[in-house]
Backbone as a chain_set.jsonl record, in Angstrom:
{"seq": "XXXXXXXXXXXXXXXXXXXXXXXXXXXXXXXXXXXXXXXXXXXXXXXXXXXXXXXXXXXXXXXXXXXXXXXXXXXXXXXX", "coords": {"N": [[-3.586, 9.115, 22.708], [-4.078, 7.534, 19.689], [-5.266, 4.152, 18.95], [-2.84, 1.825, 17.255], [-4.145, 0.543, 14.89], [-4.39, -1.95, 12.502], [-6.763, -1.605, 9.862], [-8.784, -3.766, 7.913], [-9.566, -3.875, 4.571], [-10.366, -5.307, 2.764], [-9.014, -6.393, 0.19], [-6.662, -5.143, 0.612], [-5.127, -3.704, 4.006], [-5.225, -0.861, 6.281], [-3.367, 1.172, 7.719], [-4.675, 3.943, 9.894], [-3.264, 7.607, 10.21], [-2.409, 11.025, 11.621], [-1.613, 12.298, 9.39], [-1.732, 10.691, 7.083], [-1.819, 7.828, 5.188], [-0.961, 4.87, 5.585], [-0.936, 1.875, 3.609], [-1.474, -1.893, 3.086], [-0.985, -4.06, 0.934], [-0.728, -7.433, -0.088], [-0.512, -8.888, -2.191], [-0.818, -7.347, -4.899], [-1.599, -8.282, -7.384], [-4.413, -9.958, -7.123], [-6.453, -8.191, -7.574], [-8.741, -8.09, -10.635], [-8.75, -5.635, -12.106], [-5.779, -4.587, -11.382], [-4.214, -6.667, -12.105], [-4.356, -6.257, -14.806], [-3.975, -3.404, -15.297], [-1.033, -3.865, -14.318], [0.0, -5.122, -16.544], [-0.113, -3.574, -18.759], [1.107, -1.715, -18.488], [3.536, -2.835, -18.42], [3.473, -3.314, -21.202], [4.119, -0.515, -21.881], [6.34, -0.046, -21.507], [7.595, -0.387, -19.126], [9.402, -1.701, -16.08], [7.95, -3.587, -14.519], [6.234, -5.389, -11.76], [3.843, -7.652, -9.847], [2.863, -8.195, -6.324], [3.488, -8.149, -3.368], [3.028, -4.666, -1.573], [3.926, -2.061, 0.189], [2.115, 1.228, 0.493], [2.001, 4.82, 1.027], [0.123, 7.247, 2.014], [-0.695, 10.641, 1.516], [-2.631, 12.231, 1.126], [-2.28, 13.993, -0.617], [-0.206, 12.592, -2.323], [0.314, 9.515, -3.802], [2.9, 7.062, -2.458], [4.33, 4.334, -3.288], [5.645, 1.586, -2.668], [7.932, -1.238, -2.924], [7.43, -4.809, -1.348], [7.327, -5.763, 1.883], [6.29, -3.221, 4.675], [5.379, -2.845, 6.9], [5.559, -2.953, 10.031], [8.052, -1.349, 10.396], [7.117, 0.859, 9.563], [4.65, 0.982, 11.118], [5.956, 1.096, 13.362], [7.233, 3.051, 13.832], [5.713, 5.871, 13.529], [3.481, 8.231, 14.983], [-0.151, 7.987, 15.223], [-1.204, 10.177, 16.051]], "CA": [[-3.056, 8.586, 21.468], [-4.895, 6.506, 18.939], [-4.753, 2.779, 18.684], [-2.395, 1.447, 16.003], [-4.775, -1.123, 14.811], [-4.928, -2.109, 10.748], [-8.136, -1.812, 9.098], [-9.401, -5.017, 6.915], [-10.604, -3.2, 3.63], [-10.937, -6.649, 1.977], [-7.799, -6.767, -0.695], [-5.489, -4.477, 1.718], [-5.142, -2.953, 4.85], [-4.896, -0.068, 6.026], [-3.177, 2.015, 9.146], [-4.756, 5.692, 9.861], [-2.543, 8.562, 10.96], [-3.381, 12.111, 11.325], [-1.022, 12.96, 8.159], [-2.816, 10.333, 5.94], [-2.327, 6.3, 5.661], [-0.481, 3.283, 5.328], [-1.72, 0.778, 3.219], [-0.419, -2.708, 2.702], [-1.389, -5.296, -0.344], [-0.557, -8.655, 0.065], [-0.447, -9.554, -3.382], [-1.494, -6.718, -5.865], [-2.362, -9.241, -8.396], [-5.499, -10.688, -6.33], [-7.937, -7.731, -8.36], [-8.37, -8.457, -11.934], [-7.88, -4.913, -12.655], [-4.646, -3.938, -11.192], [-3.077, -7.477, -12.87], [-4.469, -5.708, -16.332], [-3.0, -2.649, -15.171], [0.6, -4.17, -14.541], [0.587, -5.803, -18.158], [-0.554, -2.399, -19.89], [2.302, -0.586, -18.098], [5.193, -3.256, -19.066], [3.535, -3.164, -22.591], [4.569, 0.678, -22.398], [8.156, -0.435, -21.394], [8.088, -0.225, -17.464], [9.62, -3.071, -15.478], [6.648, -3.472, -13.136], [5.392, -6.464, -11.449], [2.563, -7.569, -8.609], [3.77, -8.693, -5.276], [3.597, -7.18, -1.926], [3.051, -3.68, -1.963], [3.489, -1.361, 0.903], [1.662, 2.656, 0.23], [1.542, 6.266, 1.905], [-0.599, 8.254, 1.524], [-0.189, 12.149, 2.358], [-3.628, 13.294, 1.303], [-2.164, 14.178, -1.872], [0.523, 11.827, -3.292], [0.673, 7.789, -3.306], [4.414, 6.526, -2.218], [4.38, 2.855, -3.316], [6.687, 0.496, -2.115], [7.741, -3.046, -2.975], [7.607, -5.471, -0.047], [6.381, -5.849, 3.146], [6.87, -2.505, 4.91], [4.213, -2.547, 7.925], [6.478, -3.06, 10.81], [8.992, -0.182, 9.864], [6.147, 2.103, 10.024], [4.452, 0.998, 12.321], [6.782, 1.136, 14.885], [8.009, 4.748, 13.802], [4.78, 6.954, 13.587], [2.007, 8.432, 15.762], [-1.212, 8.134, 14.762], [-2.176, 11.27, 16.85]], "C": [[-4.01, 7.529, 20.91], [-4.193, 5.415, 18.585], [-3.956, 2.785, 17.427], [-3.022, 0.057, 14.948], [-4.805, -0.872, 13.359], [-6.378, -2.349, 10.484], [-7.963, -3.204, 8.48], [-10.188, -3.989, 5.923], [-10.802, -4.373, 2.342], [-9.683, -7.018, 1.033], [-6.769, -6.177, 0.051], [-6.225, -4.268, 3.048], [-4.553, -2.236, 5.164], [-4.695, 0.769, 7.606], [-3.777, 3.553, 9.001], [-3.781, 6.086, 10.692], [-3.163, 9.712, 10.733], [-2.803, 13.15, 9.162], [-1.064, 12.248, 6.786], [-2.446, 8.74, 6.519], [-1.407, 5.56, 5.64], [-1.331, 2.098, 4.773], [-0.891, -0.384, 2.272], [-1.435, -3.663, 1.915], [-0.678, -6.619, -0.177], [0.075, -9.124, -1.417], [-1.633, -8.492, -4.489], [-2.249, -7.551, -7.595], [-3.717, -9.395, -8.3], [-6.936, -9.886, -7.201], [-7.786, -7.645, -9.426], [-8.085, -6.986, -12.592], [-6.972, -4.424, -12.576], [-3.97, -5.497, -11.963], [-3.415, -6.88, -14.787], [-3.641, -4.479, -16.403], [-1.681, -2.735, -15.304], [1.208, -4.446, -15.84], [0.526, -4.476, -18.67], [0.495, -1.273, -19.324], [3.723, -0.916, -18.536], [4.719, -3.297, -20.635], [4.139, -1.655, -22.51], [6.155, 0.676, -21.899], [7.995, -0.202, -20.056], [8.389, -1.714, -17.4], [9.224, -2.693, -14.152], [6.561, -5.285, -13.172], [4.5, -6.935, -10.056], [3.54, -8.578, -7.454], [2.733, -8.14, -4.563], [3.759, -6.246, -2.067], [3.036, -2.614, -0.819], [3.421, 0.669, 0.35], [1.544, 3.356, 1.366], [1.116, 6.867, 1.558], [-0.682, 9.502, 2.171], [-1.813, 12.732, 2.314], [-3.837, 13.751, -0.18], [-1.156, 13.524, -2.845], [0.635, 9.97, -2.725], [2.319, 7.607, -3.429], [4.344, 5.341, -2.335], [5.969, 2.439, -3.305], [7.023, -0.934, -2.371], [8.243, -3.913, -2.217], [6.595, -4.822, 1.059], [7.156, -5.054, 4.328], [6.067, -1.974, 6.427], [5.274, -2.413, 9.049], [7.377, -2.181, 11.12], [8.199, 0.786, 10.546], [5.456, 2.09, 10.88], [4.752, 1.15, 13.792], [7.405, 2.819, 14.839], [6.941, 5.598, 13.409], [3.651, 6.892, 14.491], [0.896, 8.3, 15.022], [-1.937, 8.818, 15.474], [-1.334, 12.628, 15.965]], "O": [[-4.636, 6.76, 21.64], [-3.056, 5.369, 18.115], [-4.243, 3.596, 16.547], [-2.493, -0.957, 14.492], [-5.172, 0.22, 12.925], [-7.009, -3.299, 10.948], [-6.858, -3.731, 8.615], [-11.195, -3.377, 6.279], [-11.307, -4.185, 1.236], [-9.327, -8.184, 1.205], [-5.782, -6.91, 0.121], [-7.412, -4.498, 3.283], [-3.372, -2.251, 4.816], [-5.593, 0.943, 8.429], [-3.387, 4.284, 8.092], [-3.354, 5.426, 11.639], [-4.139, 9.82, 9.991], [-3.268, 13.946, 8.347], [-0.689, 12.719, 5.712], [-2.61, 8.35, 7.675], [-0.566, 6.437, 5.834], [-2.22, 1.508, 5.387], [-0.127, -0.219, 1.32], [-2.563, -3.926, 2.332], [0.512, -6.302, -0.179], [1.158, -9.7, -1.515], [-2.804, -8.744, -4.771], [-3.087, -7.27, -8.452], [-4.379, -9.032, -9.272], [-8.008, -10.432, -7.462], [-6.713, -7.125, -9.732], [-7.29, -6.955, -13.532], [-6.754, -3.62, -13.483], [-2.909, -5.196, -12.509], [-2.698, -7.162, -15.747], [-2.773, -4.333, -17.263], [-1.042, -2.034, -16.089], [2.347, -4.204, -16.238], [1.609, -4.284, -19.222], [0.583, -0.126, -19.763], [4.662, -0.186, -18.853], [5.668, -3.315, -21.419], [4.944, -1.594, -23.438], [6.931, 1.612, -22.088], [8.758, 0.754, -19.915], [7.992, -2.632, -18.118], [9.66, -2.02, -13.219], [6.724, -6.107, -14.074], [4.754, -6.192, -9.108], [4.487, -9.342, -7.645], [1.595, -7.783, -4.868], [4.746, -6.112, -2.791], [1.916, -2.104, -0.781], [4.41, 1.283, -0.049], [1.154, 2.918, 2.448], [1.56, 7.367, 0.524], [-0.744, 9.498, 3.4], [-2.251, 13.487, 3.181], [-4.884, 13.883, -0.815], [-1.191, 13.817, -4.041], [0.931, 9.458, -1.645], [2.918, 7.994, -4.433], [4.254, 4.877, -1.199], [7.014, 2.88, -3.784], [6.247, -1.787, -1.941], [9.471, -4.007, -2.21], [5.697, -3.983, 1.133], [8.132, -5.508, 4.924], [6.216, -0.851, 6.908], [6.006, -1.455, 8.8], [7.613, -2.153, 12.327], [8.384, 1.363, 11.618], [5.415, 3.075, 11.616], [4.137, 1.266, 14.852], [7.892, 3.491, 15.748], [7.457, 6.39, 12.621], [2.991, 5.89, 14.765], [1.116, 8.604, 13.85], [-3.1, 8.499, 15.72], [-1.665, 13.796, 16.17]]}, "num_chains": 1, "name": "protein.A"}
């Protein structure tokens, strides 16, 4: 079985599995273009905002999450 260790990819990190990723944001704000992003999405009427962000990734679809969701998953998937 493969370690469960988080990457450091500098603004997130990120767990591998064999069925894609986990990746957690701290504070999606932190890169100036995802806080341009958030405004240009509530200008089109969403109620969005930057936080804590936990993602899955399959390979082929992002699952975003709001909060801090490492723990959960981590404790409930293989990474073999």
């Amino acid at each position: 079985m493969e370690s469960k260790k988080w990457e450091n990819m500098g603004v997130n990190v990120i767990l591998r599995a064999k069925w894609g990723r986990i990746s957690y944001n701290p504070d999606t704000s932190a890169h100036a273009l995802a806080g341009l992003t958030t405004q240009l999405i509530r200008l089109m009427g969403r109620d969005v905002k930057d936080g804590e962000e936990t993602a899955l990734y399959d390979g082929k679809i992002w699952r975003i999450l709001t909060g801090d969701f490492r723990t959960e998953f981590r404790n409930n998937f293989s990474t073999d």
